[in-house]
Each structure stands twice: as C-alpha cells, then as structure tokens.
C-alpha positions as CSV (number, residue, x, y, z in Angstrom):
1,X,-27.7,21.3,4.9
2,X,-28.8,17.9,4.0
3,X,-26.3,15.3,2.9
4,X,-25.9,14.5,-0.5
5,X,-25.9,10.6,-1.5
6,X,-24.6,9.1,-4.4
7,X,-24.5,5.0,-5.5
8,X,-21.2,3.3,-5.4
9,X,-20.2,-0.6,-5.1
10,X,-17.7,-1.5,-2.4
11,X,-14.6,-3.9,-4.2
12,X,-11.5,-5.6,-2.7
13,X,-10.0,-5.3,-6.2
14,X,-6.4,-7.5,-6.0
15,X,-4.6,-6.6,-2.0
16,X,-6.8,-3.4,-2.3
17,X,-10.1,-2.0,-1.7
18,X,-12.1,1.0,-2.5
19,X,-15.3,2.4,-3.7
20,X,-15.8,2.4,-7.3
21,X,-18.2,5.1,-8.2
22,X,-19.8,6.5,-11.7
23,X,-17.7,9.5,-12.9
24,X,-20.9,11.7,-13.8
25,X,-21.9,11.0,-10.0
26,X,-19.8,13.4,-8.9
27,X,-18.1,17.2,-10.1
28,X,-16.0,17.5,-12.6
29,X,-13.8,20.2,-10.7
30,X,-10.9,18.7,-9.1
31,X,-10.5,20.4,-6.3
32,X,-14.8,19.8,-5.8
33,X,-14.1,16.7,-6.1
34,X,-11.1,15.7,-4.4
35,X,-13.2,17.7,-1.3
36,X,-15.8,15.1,-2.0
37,X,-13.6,12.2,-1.9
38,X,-11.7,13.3,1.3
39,X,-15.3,13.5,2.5
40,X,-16.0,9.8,1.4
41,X,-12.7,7.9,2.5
42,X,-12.5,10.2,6.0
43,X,-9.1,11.3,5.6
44,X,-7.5,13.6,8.0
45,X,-7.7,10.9,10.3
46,X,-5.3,7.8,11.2
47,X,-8.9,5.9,11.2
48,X,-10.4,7.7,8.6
49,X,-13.1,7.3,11.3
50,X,-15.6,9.7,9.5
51,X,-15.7,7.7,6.3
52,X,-15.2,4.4,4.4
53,X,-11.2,4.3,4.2
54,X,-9.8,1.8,6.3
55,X,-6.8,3.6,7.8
56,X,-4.1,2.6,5.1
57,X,-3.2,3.2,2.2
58,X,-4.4,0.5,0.3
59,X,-7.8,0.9,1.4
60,X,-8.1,5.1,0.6
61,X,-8.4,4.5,-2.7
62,X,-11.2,5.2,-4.9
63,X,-12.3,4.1,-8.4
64,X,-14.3,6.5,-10.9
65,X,-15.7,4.6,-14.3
66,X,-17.3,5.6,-16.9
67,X,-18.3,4.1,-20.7
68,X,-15.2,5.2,-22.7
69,X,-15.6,7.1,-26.0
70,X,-12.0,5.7,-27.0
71,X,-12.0,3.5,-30.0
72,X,-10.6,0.3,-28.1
73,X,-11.8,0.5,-25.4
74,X,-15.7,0.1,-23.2
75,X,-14.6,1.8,-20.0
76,X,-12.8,4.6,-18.8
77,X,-11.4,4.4,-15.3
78,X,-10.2,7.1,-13.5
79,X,-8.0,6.6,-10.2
80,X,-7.8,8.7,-6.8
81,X,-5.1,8.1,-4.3
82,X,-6.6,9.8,-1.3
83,X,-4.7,10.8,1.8
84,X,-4.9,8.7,5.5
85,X,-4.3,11.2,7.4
86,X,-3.5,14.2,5.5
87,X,-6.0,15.6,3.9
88,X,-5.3,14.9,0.4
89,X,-6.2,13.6,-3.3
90,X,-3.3,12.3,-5.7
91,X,-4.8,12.4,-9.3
92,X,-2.1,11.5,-10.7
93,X,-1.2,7.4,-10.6
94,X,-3.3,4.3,-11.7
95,X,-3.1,1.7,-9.2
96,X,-3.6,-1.8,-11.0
97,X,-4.7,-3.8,-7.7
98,X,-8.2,-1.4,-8.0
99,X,-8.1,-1.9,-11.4
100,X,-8.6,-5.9,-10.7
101,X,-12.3,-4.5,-9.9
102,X,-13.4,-2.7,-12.5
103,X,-14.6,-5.4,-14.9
104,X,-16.8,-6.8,-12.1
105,X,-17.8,-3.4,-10.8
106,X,-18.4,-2.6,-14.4
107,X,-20.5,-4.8,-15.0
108,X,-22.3,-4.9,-11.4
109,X,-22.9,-0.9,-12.4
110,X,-24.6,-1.8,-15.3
111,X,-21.8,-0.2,-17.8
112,X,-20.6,-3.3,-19.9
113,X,-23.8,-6.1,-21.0
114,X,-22.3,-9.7,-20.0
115,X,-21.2,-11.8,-23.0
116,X,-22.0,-15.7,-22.4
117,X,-19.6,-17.1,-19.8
118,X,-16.2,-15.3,-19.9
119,X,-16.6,-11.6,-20.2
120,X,-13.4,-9.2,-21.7
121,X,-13.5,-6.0,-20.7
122,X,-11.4,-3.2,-21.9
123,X,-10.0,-0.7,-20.3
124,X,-8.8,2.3,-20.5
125,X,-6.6,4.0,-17.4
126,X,-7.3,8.0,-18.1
127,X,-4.3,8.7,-15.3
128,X,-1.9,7.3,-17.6
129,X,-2.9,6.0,-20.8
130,X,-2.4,2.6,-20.0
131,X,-5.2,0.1,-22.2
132,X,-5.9,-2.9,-20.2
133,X,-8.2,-6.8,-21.0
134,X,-9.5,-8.3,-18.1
135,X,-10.9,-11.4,-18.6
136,X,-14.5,-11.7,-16.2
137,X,-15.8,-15.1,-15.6
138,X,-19.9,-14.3,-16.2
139,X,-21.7,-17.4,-16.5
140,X,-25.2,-17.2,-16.5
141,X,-24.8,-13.3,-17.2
142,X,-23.7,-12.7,-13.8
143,X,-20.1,-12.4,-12.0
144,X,-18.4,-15.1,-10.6
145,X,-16.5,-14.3,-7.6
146,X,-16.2,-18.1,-6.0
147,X,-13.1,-20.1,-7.4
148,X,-10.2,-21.5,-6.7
149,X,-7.4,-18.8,-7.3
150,X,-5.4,-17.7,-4.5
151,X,-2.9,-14.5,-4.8
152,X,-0.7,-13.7,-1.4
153,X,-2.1,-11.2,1.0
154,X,-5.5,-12.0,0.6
155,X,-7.4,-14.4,2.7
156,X,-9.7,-17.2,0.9
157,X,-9.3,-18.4,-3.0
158,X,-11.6,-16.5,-5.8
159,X,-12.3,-16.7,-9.3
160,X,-9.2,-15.8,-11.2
161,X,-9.3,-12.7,-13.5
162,X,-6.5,-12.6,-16.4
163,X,-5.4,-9.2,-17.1
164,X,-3.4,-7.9,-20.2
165,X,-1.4,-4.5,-19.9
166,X,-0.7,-2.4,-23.1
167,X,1.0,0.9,-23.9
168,X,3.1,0.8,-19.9
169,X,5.5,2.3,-20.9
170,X,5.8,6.3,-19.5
171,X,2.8,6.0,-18.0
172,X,3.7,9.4,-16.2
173,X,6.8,10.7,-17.8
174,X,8.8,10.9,-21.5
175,X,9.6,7.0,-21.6
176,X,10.9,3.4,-20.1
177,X,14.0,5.3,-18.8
178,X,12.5,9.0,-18.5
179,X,16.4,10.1,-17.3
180,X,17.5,9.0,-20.4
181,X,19.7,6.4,-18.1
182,X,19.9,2.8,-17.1
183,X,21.3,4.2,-13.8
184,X,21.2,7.5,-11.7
185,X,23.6,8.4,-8.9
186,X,21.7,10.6,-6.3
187,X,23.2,11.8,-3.1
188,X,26.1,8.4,-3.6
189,X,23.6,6.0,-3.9
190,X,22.6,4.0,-7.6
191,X,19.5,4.1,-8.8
192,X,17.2,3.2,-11.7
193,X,14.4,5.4,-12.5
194,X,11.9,3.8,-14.6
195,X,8.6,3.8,-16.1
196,X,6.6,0.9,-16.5
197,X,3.5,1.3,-15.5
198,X,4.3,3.6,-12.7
199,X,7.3,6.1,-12.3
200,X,9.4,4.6,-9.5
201,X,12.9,5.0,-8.1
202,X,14.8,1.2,-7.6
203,X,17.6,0.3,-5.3
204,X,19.5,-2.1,-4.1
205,X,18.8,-2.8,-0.4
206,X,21.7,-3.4,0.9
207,X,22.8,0.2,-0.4
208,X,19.9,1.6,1.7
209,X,21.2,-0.2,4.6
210,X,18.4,-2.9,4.6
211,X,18.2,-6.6,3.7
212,X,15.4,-6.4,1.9
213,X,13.5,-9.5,3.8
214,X,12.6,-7.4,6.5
215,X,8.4,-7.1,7.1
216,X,6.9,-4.3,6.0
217,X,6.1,-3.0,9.8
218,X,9.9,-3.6,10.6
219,X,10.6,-1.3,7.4
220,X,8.0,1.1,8.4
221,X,9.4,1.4,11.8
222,X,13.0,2.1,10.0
223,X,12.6,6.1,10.4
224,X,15.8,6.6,8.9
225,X,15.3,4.2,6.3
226,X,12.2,6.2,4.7
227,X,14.3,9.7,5.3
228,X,16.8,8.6,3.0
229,X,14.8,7.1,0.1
230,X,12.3,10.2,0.8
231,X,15.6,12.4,-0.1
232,X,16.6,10.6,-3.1
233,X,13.0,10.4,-4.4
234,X,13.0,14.4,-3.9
235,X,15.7,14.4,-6.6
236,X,14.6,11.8,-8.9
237,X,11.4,13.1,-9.2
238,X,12.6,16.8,-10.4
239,X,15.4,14.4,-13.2
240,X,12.1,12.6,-14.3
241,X,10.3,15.4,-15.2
242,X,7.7,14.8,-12.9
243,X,8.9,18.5,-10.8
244,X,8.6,19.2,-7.2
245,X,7.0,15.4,-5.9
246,X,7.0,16.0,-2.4
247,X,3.1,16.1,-1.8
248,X,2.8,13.2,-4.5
249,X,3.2,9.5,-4.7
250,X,4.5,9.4,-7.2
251,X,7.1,8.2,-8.1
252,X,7.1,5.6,-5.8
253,X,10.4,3.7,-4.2
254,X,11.6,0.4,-4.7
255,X,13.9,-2.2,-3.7
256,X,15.6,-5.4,-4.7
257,X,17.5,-8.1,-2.8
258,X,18.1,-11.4,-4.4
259,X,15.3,-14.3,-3.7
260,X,15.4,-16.5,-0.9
261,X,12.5,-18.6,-1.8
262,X,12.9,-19.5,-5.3
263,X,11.7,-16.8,-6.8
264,X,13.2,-14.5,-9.3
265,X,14.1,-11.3,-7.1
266,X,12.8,-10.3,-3.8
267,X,11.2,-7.0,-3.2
268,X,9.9,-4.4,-1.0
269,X,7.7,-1.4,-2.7
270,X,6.9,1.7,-1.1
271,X,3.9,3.8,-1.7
272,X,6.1,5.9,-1.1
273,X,5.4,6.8,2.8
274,X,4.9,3.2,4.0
275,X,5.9,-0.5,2.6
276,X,2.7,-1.9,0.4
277,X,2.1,-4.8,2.6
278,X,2.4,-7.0,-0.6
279,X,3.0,-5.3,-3.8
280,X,1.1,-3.1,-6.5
281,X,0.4,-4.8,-9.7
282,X,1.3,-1.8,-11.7
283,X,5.0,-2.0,-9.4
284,X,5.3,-5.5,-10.0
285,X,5.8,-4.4,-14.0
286,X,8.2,-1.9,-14.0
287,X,10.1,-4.1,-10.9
288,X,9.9,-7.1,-13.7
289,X,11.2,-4.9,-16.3
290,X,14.3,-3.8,-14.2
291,X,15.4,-7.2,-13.6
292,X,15.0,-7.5,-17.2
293,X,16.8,-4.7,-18.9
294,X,20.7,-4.4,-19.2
295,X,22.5,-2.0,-17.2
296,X,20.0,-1.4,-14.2
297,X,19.9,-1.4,-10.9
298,X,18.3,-4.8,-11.4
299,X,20.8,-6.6,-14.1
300,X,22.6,-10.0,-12.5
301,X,19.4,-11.0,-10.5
302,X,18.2,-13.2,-12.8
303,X,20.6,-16.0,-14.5
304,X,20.2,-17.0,-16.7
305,X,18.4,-14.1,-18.4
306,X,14.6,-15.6,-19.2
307,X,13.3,-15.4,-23.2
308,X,10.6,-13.2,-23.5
309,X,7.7,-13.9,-22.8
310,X,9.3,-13.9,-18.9
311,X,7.3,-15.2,-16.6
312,X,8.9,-13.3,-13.0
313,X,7.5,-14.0,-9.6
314,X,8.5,-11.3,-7.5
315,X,9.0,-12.4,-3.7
316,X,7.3,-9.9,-1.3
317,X,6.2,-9.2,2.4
318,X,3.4,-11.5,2.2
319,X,4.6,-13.9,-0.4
320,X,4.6,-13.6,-3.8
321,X,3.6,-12.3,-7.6
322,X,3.8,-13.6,-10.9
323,X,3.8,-11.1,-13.5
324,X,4.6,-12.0,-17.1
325,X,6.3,-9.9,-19.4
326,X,6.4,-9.8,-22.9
327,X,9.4,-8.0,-24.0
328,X,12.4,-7.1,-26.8
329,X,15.3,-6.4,-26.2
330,X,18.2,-5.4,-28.8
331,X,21.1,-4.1,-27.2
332,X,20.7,-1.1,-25.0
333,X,17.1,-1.1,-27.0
334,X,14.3,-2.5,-24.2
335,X,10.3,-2.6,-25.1
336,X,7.8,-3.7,-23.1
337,X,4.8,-5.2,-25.4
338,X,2.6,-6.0,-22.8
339,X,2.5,-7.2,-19.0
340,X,0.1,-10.3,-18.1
341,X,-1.0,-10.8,-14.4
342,X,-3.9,-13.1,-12.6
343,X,-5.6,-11.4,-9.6
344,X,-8.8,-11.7,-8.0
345,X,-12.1,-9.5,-7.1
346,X,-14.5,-9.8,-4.5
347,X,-18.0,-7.4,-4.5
348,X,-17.9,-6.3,-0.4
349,X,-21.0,-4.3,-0.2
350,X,-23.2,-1.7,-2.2
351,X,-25.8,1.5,-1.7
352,X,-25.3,4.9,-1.2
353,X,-22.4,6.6,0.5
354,X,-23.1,10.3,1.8
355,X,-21.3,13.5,1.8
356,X,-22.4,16.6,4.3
357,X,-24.2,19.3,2.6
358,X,-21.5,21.9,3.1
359,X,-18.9,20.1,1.0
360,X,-20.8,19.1,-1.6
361,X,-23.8,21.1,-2.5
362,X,-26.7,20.3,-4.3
363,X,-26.3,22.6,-7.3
C-alpha cells in the first residue's frame, strides 16, 4: 500500500523538539491516531530508528494545532507524549517546552496573520485547560528566531519568547492540592501532590536517598532510586484521582534539595521513567508553587518567603530556570494567578513526514 504523507514543521520548542502538525491532518480516533504517531516518532525502538523521534523523551513528542473556536483564544494545541521504546501514546499531559513552538509554528503553518513586529498568540492547551500568551517577535511579518536569549540546556542564544500561564491550577485533577493535603505519607516517605500545571508527586531528596545534585545519567543509573519513587507514584496517582497511572506519565516525580548556586531550590524532575535532562516548563510551576505554599514538602527553602509576584529560579541538571509566579496566599488559602516564563524556539526543518499504507489508510 502506498504511504500516506502529511505536512508538518519540525521545532526545538524550549529543551524539546517535536513535530507540530495540523490536527485535521490526521484521524480523529485515538487509537488511529496514536497508531499514526507511533508510526511518525518510530517508537518501539531505543533509536526510534524508523521515524523522526530522537531516542528520548524529550524528543517523542508531538504537537497537534489547530484555529481554536474558544472565545479567548486563536489556537488550540493538542499534546502527544509518545513512547521510546514502548509502543505507546500518553494523551493525557501538556508539556510547556513544545508549547514554546506553537506561536512560531503557528504562524509558519499559516494559522495566526502576523501583527506588525511583536506578535501575541493565544493559546489554548486542550489536554488541560490551561490558556496561555506567548509573545512572538515578527518583524517584517515574519518570525524571528536570531537573538540574544539564552535558556540552559540548549546550545546557541535565540530570540526570547515571553510566555503568560492562566487557569494552572488542576490541570489534570480536582485542584492545587487534589488530595485535599499539603502533605501525603506513602509507604513512610512525605510527599506533596500537587497540581500546577502538571499533577506531580514532590520529595525531598535526601528522603529518597539522593542529594539531589546528582546528573541526570547518575540518577537514571540509580535503579533503586526510580523503583521507589515508581512505588510511591503508583499510590499517589490512585489518591489524586488520576486511577491506575502505571502506563501514564502522569503524574510525574519530583525532587527538592536546597540550592547550591544561588538559586532558590535545586531540583531534579522526572518524566517519570528518566530525569528531564533540564526541566519542563509546566514542572518548573507547580515545583515554584511548592516552595511557595505553607505546609509542603517544599516550605523552609526559601527565606525569606518572596512577595508575590516571585520570581524563582529553579537550579537543575543543566543549569537553571526562572519562572515567575504570581500568587495569593491567605493562610492555608494558596492561588496561583498566573505563571510567567522566557524560552526560546528554533524552526529545524519542514515537508512532509510519511506513514506506511497499512497503518494509516487512505480512506
């Protein structure tokens, strides 16, 4: 059967990088589709050496926009975790690094018109209801994508692009604290369970017999490390409401250790099945927001407590993340108003990307 082609526009959106694709390229059935995207990344392989992934996680993941029919906002994006080597599709996260790349890729697609110089695009994350501004620099109608903004883990400087997060909290579950608690004890270690952004489990890392400055191969080398954050992750997902997580990633894991480089916290953030070699943008705001609300695994990092808006960098493998966050906080009352974060996009490479005949038919 002949191969089936459709148009996408390779991105390094943030520390990631992906296809983004039009949604009404491809089926609407899930399980078509997440056939079609295994198809597309390879995965199933350590190399994903039969398609475009690049044999980690942060580089099988897939973008799927569209123009949004929501009030606010001018595109929808739609998110796909897909599998390295297992051979599967996790609908159910955002991830805010490929998000970086939507405005451009928008735009590139032909789905927001530039406006003069600086372009704001908003969007709206269909995996969790998250609205999002990213500000585009577009002079001359076109995307910039030389500058000189640097973030950690990525080679090079870029044109900044300022993004403002809205509506975070319980991205996934019931709320900020979707156990109804500041704290957790699972199997006789304390955790937080939060949602900001993304559902994730926090920890100290001492308690999970770690420093917490350790390199992200070091940590994924730690076998017994991952088997005990795997089995507490098991239980927090089912006390999250998020039910049996063990083919998910979400929630994913985190931990804390206090900075060493004059930064606000250190951390290590796992996705879940391997350390991020950096750290996820929508992590970096519900790690932020645990430093910041009273009675979490987080509270006593940071002294003295920062007014709102807090502007946090967050010490990882790499280097580090600023992430600023708008908050209140009334007693055991904590709101997040919005999250603020500058990233950069880069266009890698556009065409046509193919898909065998037998997986994806032409109807």
């Amino acid at each position: 059967m002949m191969q089936r082609s459709t148009p996408f526009v390779f991105m390094r959106g943030g520390s990631s990088r992906g296809p983004y694709l039009r949604r009404n390229d491809l089926p609407e059935d899930l399980n078509e589709l997440s056939a079609v995207l295994i198809s597309i990344v390879g995965a199933g392989h350590p190399f994903n050496i039969d398609g475009i992934g690049g044999g980690t996680a942060v580089t099988t993941k897939v973008a799927m926009l569209s123009k949004s029919d929501d009030d606010w906002a001018d595109i929808d994006y739609f998110f796909a975790q897909v599998g390295v080597e297992e051979r599967l599709v996790d609908f159910k996260p955002s991830c805010g690094n490929i998000l970086v790349g939507v405005g451009p890729a928008a735009i590139e697609m032909g789905l927001v018109e530039p406006a003069g110089d600086v372009t704001d695009v908003k969007i709206r994350a269909v995996n969790t209801g998250s609205l999002v501004t990213e500000r585009v620099q577009t002079p001359g109608g076109t995307v910039r994508y030389d500058g000189n903004a640097a973030i950690d883990g990525v080679p090079g400087n870029a044109a900044p692009i300022e993004l403002k997060f809205m509506k975070v909290e319980g991205s996934l579950t019931s709320g900020i604290l979707p156990t109804g608690k500041p704290k957790e004890e699972i199997l006789g270690l304390e955790v937080t369970c939060m949602d900001v952004a993304m559902p994730m489990v926090i920890g100290r890392a001492e308690d999970f017999g770690v420093t917490g400055y350790e390199s992200a191969t070091d940590l994924d080398a730690n076998k017994p490390l991952f088997e005990k954050m795997e089995a507490v992750r098991l239980i927090a997902g089912e006390r999250m409401g998020l039910g049996d997580v063990t083919k998910s990633v979400t929630p994913k894991f985190g931990l804390l250790a206090a900075a060493r480089d004059g930064g606000s916290a250190c951390v290590r953030y796992f996705m879940p099945w391997k350390c991020h070699p950096t750290l996820a943008v929508t992590g970096s705001q519900c790690l932020a927001s645990c430093l910041l609300m009273s009675g979490t695994i987080g509270e006593g990092f940071l002294a003295p407590m920062p007014q709102s808006p807090a502007n946090l960098r967050l010490e990882h493998p790499m280097g580090s993340m600023e992430v600023v966050i708008d908050y209140e906080h009334q007693g055991r009352d904590f709101h997040v108003k919005s999250a603020g974060l500058q990233r950069t996009a880069r266009k890698l490479a556009s065409g046509d990307v193919f898909v065998p005949g037998d997986i994806w038919s032409r109807d």
